[in-house]
C-alpha positions as CSV (number, residue, x, y, z in Angstrom):
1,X,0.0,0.0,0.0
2,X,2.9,2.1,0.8
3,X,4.1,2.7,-3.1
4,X,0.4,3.4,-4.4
5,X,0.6,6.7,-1.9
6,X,3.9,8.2,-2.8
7,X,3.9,11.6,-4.0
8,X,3.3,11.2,-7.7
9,X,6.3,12.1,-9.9
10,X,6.6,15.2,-11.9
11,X,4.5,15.4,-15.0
12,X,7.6,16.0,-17.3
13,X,8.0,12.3,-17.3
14,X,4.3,12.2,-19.5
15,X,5.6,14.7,-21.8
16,X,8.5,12.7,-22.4
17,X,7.0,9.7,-22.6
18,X,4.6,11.2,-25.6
19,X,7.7,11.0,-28.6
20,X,8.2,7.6,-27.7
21,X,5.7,5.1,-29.9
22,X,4.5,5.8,-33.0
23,X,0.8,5.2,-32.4
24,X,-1.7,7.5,-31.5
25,X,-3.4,7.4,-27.4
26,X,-7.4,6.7,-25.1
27,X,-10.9,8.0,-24.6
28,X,-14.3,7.7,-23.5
29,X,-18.0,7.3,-24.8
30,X,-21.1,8.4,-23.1
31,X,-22.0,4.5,-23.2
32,X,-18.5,3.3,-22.6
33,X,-18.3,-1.0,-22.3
34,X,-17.9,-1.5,-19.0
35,X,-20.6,-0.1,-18.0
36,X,-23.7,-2.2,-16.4
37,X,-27.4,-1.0,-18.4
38,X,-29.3,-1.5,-15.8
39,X,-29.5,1.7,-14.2
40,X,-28.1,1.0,-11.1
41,X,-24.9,2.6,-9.7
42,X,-21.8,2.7,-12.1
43,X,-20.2,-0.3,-12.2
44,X,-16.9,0.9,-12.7
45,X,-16.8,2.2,-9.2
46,X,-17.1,-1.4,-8.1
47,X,-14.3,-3.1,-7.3
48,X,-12.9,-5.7,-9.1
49,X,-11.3,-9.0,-8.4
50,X,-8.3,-8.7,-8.3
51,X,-6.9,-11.9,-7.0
52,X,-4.0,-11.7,-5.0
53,X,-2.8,-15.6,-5.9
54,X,-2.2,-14.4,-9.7
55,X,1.2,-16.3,-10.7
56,X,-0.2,-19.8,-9.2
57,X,-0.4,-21.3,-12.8
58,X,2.6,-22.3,-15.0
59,X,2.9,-19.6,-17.0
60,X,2.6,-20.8,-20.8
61,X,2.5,-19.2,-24.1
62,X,2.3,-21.1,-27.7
63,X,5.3,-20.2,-29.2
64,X,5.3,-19.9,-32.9
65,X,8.6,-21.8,-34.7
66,X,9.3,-20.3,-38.1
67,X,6.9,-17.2,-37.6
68,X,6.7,-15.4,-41.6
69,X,4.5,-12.4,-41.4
70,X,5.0,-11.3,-44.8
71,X,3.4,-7.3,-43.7
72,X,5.3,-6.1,-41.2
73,X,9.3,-6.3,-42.4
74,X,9.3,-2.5,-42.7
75,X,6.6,-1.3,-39.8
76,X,8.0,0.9,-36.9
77,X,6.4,-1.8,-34.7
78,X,8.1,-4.4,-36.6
79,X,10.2,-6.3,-33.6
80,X,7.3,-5.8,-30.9
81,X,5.0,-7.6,-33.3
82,X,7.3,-10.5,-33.8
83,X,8.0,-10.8,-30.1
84,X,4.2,-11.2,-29.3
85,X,3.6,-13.3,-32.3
86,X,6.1,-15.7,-31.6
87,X,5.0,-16.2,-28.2
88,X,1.0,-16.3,-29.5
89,X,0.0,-13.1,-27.2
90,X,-1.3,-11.8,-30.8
91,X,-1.6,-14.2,-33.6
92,X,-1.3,-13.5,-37.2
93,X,-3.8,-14.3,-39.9
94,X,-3.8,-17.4,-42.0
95,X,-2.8,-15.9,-45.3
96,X,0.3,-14.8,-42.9
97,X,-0.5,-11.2,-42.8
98,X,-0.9,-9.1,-39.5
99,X,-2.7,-6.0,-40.6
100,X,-0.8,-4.1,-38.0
101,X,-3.3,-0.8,-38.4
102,X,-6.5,-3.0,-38.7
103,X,-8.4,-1.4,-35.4
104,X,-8.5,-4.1,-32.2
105,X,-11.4,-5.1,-30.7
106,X,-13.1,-5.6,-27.6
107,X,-12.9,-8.8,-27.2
108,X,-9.6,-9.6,-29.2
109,X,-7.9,-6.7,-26.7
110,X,-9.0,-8.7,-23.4
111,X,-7.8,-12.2,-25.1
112,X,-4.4,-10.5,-25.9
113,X,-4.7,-9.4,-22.2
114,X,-5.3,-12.9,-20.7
115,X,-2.5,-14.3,-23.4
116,X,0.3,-11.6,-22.0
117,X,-0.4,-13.1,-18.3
118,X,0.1,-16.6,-19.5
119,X,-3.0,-17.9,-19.0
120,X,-4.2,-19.2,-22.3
121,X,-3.8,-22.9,-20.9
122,X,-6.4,-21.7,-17.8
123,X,-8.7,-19.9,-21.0
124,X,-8.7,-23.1,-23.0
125,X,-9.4,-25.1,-19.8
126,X,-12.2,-22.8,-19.1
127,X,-13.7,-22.9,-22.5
128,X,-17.1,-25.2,-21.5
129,X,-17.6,-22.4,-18.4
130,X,-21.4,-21.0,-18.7
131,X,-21.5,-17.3,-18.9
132,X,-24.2,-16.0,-16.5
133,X,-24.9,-12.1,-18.0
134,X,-26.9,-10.6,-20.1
135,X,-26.1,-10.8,-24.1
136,X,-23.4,-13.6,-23.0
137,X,-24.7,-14.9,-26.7
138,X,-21.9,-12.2,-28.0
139,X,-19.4,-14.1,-26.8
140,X,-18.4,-16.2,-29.5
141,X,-18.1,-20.0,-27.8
142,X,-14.4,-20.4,-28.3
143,X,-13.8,-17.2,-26.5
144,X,-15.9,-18.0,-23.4
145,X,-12.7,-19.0,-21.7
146,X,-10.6,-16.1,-22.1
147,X,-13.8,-14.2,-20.6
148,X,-14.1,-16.1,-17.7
149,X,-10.5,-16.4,-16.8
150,X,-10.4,-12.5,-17.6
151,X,-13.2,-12.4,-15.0
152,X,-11.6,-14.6,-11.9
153,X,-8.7,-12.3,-12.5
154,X,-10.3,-9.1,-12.4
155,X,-9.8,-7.7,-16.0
156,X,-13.7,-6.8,-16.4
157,X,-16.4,-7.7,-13.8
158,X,-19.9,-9.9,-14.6
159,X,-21.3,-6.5,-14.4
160,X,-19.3,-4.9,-16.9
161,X,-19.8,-7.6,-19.0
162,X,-23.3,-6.6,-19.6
163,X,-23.0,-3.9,-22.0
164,X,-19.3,-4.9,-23.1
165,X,-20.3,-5.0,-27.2
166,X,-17.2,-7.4,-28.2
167,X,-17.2,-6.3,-31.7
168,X,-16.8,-2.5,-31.1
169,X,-13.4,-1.3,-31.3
170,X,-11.7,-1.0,-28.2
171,X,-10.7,2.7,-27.2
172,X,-8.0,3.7,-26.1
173,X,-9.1,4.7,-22.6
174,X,-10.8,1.7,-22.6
175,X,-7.0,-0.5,-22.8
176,X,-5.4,1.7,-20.2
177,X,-8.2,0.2,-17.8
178,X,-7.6,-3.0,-19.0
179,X,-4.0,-2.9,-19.1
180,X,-3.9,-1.1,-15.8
181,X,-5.8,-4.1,-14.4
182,X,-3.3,-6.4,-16.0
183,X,-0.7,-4.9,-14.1
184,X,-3.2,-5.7,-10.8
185,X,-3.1,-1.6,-10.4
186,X,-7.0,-1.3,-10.2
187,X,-7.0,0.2,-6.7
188,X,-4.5,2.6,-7.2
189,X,-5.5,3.6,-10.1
190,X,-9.2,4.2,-8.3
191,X,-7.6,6.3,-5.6
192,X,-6.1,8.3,-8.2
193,X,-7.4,11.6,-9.2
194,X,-6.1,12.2,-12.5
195,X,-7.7,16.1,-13.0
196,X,-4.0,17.3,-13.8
197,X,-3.3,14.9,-16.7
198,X,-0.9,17.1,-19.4
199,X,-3.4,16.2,-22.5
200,X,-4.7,19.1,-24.2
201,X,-7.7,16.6,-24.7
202,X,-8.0,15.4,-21.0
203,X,-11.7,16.8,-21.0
204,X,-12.3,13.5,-23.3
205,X,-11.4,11.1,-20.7
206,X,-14.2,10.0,-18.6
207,X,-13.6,11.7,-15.0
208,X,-13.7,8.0,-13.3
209,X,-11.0,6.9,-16.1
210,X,-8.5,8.9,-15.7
211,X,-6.7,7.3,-12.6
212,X,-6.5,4.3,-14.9
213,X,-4.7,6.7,-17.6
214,X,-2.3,8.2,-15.3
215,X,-1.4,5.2,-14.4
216,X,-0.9,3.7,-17.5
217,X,1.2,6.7,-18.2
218,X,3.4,6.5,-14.9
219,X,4.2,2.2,-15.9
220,X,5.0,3.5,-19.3
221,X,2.1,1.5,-20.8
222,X,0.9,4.0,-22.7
223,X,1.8,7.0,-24.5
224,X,0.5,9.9,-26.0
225,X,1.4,12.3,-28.7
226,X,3.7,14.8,-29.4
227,X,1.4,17.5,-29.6
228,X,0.3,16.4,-26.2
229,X,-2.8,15.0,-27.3
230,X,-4.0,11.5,-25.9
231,X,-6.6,11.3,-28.3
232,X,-8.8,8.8,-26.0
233,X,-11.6,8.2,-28.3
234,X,-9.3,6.5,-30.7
235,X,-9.3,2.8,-31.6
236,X,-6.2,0.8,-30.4
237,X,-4.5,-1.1,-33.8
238,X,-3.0,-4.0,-34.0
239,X,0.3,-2.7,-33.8
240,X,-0.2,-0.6,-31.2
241,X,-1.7,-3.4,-28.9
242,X,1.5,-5.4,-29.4
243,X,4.2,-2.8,-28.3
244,X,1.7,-2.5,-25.0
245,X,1.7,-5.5,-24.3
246,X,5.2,-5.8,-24.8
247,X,5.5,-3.3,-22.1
248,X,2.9,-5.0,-19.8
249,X,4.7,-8.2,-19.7
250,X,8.6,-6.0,-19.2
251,X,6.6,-4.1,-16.7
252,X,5.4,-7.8,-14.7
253,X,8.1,-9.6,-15.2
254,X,6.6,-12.0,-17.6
255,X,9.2,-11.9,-19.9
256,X,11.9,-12.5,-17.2
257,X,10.3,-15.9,-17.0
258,X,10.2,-16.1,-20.9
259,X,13.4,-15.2,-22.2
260,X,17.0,-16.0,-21.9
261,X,19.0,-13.0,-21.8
262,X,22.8,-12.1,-21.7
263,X,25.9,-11.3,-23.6
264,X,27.3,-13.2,-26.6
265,X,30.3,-14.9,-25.9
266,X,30.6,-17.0,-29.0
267,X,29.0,-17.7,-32.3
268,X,29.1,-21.2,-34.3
269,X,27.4,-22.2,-37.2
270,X,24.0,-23.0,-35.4
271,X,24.6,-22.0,-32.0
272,X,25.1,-19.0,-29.8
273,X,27.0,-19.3,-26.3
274,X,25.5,-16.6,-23.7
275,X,27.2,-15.5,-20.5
276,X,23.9,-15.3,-18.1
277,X,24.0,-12.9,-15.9
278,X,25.2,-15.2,-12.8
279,X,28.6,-15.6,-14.9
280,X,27.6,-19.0,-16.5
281,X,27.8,-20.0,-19.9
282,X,24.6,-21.5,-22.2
283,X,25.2,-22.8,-25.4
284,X,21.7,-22.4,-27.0
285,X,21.3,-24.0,-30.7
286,X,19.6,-22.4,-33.3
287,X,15.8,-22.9,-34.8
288,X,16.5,-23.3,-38.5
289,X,14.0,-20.3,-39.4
290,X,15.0,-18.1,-36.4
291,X,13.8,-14.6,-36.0
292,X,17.2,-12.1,-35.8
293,X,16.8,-8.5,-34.6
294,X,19.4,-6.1,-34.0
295,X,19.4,-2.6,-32.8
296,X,15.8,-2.6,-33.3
297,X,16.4,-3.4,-36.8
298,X,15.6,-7.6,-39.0
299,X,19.0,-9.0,-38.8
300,X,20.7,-12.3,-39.7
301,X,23.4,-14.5,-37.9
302,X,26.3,-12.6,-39.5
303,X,24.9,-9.6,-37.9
304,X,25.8,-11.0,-34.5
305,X,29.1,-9.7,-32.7
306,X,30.7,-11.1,-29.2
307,X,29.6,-8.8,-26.6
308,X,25.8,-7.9,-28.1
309,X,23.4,-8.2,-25.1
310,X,21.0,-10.3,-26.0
311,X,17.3,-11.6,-25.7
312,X,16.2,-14.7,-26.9
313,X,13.0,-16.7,-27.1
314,X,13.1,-20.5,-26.5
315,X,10.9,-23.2,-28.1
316,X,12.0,-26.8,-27.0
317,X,15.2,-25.2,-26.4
318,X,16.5,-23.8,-30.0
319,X,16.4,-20.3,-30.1
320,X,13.4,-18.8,-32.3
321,X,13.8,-15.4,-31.8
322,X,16.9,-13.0,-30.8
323,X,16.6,-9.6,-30.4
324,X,20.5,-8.2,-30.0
325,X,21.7,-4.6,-29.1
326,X,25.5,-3.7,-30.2
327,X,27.2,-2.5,-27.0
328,X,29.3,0.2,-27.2
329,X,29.5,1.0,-23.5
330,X,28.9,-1.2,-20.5
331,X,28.7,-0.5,-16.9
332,X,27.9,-1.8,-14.1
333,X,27.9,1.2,-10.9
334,X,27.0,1.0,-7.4
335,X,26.5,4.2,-5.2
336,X,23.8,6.8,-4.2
337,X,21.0,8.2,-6.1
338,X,22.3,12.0,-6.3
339,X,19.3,12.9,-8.5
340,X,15.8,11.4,-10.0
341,X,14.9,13.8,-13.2
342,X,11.5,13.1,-15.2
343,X,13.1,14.0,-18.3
344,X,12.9,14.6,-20.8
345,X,14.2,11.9,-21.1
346,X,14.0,10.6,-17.5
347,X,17.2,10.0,-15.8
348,X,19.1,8.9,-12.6
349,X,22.1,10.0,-11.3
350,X,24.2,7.8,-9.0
351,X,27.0,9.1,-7.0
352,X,29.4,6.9,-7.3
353,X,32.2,5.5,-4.6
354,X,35.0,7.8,-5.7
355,X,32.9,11.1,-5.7
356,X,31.9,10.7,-9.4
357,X,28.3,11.3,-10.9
358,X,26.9,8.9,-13.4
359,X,23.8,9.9,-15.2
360,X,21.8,7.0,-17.0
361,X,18.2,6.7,-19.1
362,X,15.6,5.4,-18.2
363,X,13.0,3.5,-20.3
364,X,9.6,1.3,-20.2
365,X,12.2,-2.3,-20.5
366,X,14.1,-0.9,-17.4
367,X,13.6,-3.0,-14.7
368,X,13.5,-1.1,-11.2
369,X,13.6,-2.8,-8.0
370,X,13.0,-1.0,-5.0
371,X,13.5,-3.0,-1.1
372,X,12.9,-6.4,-3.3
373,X,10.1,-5.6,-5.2
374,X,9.4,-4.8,-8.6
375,X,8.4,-0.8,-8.8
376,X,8.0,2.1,-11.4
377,X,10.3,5.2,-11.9
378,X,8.8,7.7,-9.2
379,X,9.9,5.4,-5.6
380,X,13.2,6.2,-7.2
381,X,14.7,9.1,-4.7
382,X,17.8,10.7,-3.6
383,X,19.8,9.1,-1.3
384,X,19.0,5.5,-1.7
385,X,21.6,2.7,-2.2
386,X,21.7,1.5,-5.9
387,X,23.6,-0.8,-8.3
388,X,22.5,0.1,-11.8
389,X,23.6,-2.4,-14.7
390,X,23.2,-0.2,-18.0
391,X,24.6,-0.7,-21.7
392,X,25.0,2.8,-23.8
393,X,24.0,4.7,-21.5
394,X,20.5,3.0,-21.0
395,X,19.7,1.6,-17.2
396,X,18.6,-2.2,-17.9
397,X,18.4,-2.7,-14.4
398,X,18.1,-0.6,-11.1
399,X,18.4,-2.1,-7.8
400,X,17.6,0.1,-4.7
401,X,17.0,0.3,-1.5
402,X,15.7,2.6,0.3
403,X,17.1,5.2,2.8
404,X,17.1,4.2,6.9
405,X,15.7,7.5,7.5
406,X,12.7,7.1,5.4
407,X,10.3,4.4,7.2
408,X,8.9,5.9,9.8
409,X,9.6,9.6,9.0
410,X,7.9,12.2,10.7
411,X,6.9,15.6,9.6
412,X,4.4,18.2,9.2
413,X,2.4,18.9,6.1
414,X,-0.2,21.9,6.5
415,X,-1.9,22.6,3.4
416,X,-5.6,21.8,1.8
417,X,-7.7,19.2,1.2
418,X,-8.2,18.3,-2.5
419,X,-9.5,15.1,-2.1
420,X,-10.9,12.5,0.7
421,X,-11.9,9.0,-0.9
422,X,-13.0,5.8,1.4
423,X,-11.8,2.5,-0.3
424,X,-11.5,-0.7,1.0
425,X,-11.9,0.2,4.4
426,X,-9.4,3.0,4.9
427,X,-9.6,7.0,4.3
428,X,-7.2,8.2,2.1
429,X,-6.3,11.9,2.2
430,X,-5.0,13.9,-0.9
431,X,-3.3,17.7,0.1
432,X,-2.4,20.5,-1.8
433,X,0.6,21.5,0.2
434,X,2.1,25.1,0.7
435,X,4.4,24.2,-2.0
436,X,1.7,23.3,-4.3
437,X,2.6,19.7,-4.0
438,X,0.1,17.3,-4.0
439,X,0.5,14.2,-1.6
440,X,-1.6,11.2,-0.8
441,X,-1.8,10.0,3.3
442,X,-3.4,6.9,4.8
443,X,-5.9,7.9,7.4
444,X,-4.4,6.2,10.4
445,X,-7.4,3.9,12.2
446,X,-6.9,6.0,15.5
447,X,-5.5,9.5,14.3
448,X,-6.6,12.3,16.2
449,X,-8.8,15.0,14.3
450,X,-9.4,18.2,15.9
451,X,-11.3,21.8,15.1
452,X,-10.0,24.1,17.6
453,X,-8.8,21.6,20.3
454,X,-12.1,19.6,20.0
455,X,-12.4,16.4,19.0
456,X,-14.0,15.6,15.4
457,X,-15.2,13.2,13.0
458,X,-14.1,11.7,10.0
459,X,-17.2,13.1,7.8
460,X,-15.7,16.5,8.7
461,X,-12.8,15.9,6.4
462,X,-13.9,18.3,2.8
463,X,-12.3,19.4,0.0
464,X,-11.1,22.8,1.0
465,X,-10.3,22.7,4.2
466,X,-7.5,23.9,5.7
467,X,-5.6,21.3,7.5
468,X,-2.6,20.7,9.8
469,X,-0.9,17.0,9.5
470,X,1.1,15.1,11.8
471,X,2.8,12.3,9.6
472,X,4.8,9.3,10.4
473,X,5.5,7.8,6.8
474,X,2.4,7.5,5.0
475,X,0.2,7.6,7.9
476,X,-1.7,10.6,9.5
477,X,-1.8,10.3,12.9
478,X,-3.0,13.6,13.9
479,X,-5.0,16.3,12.1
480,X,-6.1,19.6,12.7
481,X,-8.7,21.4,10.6
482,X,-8.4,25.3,10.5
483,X,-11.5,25.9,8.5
484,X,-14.4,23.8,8.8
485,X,-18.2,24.7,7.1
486,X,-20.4,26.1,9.8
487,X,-23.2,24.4,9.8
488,X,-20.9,21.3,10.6
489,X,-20.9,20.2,14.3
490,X,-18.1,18.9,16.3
491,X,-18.2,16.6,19.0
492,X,-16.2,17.7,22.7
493,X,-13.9,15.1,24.4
C-alpha cells in the first residue's frame, strides 16, 4: 500500500514519454463497455477482483517456430509484433498477414490481455464455463474461456460484461483500464485523481477513467502524442496493442520468465554461447527459421558480434527469436541516487564511490527494483543505495534500497484538502501542500482530528479545508482542521 501513496512524480515524465511510440493514445464514450445498463450505480466504481494468488499457474505461451508475417518487415512496430507473435499473445492471420493498423477489438484486446499473463492454458481449460450475463450470446463460444479467466482475475467484472459490445473497437481509454488491471493496479488507479493529466484533450477522458490513464502513463504502458494530445476516443490497432503489451509483460516480469537473456560470448554455425547474468555460460542452438533483430532493426546470424546483449525466445530449447543490441558502453555502478529527473528523457544520477556522478536513461524495458520488489520510476529518490547495470547509457536494471531514515519519518504537512476518498476500508487523504505539491496519506485507524482543540469526525474531512498534518511515513496520525463549514458540528472530548 505504501508505493500506491507516494507523492506522484513530476508530470515532465508524461511529456517525455509522448515521442516515444508511433501510435496515436485513449478515450471515452457516453456509453463506454464496461458499464452495467441496468440503471443501477456505475459499475466501474465497483471493485474488481483482483486476486491476490495471480502467478499460481505455470505460466505458458504457444510459441510460434518459423513465424513469416509477410506485412510487417518494414513497420515501426516491426520487432514488438514478432515478439508477441512468436510467443502467441497476438496471432497473425492465416494468409500470414498481420494488418498491423487493422483497429483491435473488444474482445480480441482482453484475449491478448489474458495471453500476455500466460494464461491461455487456464482460458482453453475454461472454455465449457457458462456465462451468466446478459447478451453472454456475444461471446463467441471459443472465446468463453478467455472471458471467464479475464473475470476470476479481475480484468472486467460480470457487471461490466453486460454492456461490453465485443465487436466494437476498443478505445484507447478503454486498454489503459484493462492494461492497468493487468498490471493488478486497479486500486491505485481508483484512488487516483487524474484532474491534472498534461493532455490538451484530458476533457475526453471520462472523469472516473482517468486514474487508470495516469497510471498507464506513470508504468510506461501507454503513451500519448507529441502534440500532447492522448486522443482517447481512438481505436487501439493491431500494432499498437503489441508494443503495450510488450511493455505489460517488461513491466510484470513476464518476460523474465520467458526469455533467456545475456551477452554473446561465441558464435558457431547453429549456436550461440550466452554469459547469463550469474557468470555461467549456455550454449543455445539455433531454430533453423530463427527470427534475428538487432538494434531494433531484421538481422541475420552474420549480424551477430561477441559482446551484443541479448534476448532470446526458447521453443524446446533452440532459439526462435533473438533480439540483440550492439554494446558500445557497458557498466555496471553501485552508489547513491544523487538525482531522480522526469526528463525529458528521464534519468538517474548515481554518485558513485569515488565522488563521481553517473547519469543514465531510463526506459519502459528498465527494470527497477526497490526494497525487493518490482516498482515504477517515481519510488526512485535521492539518497537510496543502488547498483545500476546499463549498456550505452541506458539503465537495464536498477536495484535500490531505500534510505534508513525514510520508514517511519515524521513531519508536518499543512496545506488543503483536495480530495478524501474511502476504499476498501481505509480513508485516504489527498493535500495540496504550501508548496503546491500534491501528496496522498493513509488515514491512520486511531489518528486524532481536531477543530480548535475539539475532537472531530471523520465526515468532517472536505475538500477545501485547511488542515494541519502530523505524519509518520504514510500515515496521519493527527489532524487539525483550520476551517471547517459552519453548519458542521463537532463533538467535545
Amino acid at each position: 500500500m505504501r508505493k500506491l501513496l507516494k507523492t506522484l512524480i513530476p508530470l515532465m515524465l508524461a511529456v517525455f514519454l509522448f515521442g516515444q511510440a508511433a501510435g496515436p493514445a485513449l478515450a471515452a464514450t457516453q456509453n463506454p463497455w464496461w458499464y452495467a445498463q441496468t440503471g443501477e450505480e456505475d459499475s466501474h466504481q465497483k471493485k474488481p477482483k483482483i486476486k491476490q494468488s495471480r502467478g499460481q499457474f505455470k505460466h505458458q505461451f504457444k510459441i510460434a517456430k518459423g513465424l513469416k508475417l509477410r506485412d510487417i518487415d518494414h513497420h515501426w512496430a516491426r520487432e514488438a509484433i514478432a515478439q508477441m507473435s512468436t510467443l502467441g499473445v497476438i496471432q497473425g492471420y492465416p494468409d500470414l498477414t498481420f494488418q498491423p493498423e487493422k483497429p483491435v477489438t473488444r474482445l480480441e484486446a482482453l484475449i491478448m490481455a489474458v495471453r500476455a499473463l500466460g494464461l491461455e492454458e487456464e482460458a482453453l481449460k475454461a472454455k465449457d464455463t457458462p456465462l451468466a450475463f446478459k447478451h453472454a450470446e456475444q461471446i463467441p463460444v471459443w472465446a468463453r474461456g478467455y472471458v471467464a479467466v479475464a473475470v476470476e482475475q479481475g480484468l472486467i467484472s460480470e457487471a461490466e460484461l453486460e454492456g461490453f459490445r465485443p465487436k466494437q473497437p476498443a478505445k484507447r481509454y478503454e486498454v489503459a483500464m484493462l492494461m492497468t488491471r493487468a498490471l493488478g493496479k486497479d486500486t491505485e488507479a481508483r484512488l487516483q485523481v487524474g484532474d491534472d493529466l498534461p493532455f490538451r484533450d484530458v476533457a475526453a477522458i471520462p472523469e472516473w477513467a482517468r486514474g487508470y490513464v495516469r497510471l498507464a502513463l506513470r508504468y510506461n504502458l501507454m503513451l500519448g502524442d507529441p502534440d500532447k494530445a492522448f486522443r482517447p476516443q481512438e481505436p487501439v490497432k493491431r500494432c499498437e496493442m503489441a508494443l503495450l503489451l510488450l511493455r505489460l509483460m517488461h513491466q510484470n516480469g513476464m518476460l523474465d520468465k520467458e526469455m533467456v537473456t545475456g551477452t554473446i560470448a561465441g558464435i558457431g554455425e547453429n549456436s550461440l554461447t550466452v554469459t547469463l547474468s550469474d557468470g555461467s555460460a549456455r550454449e543455445i542452438q539455433l531454430a533453423e527459421e530463427v527470427l534475428i533483430f538487432k538494434d531494433r532493426k531484421k538481422a541475420d546470424l552474420d549480424a551477430l558480434q561477441t559482446g551484443d546483449q541479448v534476448r532470446i525466445i526458447l521453443a524446446e530449447d533452440q532459439a526462435v527469436f533473438i533480439a540483440a543490441t550492439s554494446v558500445r558502453e557497458k557498466v555496471e555502478a553501485e552508489g547513491v541516487i544523487d538525482a531522480v529527473y522526469a526528463g525529458p528523457p528521464p534519468t538517474v544520477s548515481l554518485k558513485l564511490k569515488d565522488g563521481a556522478l553517473k547519469t543514465f536513461t531510463i526506459d519502459a524495458a528498465t527494470k527497477i527494483v526497490v526494497d525487493g520488489e518490482r516498482t515504477s520510476f517515481e519510488d526512485l529518490e535521492p539518497g537510496q543505495e543502488a547498483e545500476i547495470k546499463a549498456v550505452n547509457g541506458l539503465a537495464l536494471v536498477i536495484k535500490a534500497e531505500k534510505a534508513e531514515s525514510e520508514e517511519g519519518e515524521e513531519e508536518e504537512v499543512s496545506g488543503t484538502i483536495k480530495a478524501v476518498a474511502f476504499i476498501d476500508g481505509q480513508t485516504t487523504l489527498t493535500i495540496i501542500d504550501k508548496e503546491g505539491k500534491e501528496r496522498t496519506f493513509i488515514l491512520a485507524a486511531d489518528a486524532e482530528i481536531k477543530i480548535h482543540g475539539k475532537k472531530a469526525a471523520v465526515a468532517l474531512l472536505k475538500e477545501g479545508a485547511k488542515v494541519e498534518a502530523e505524519v509518520k511515513g504514510d500515515l496521519v496520525v493527527k489532524l487539525n482542521l483550520e476551517e471547517v463549514e459552519e453548519e458542521e458540528t463537532t463533538e467535545e472530548d
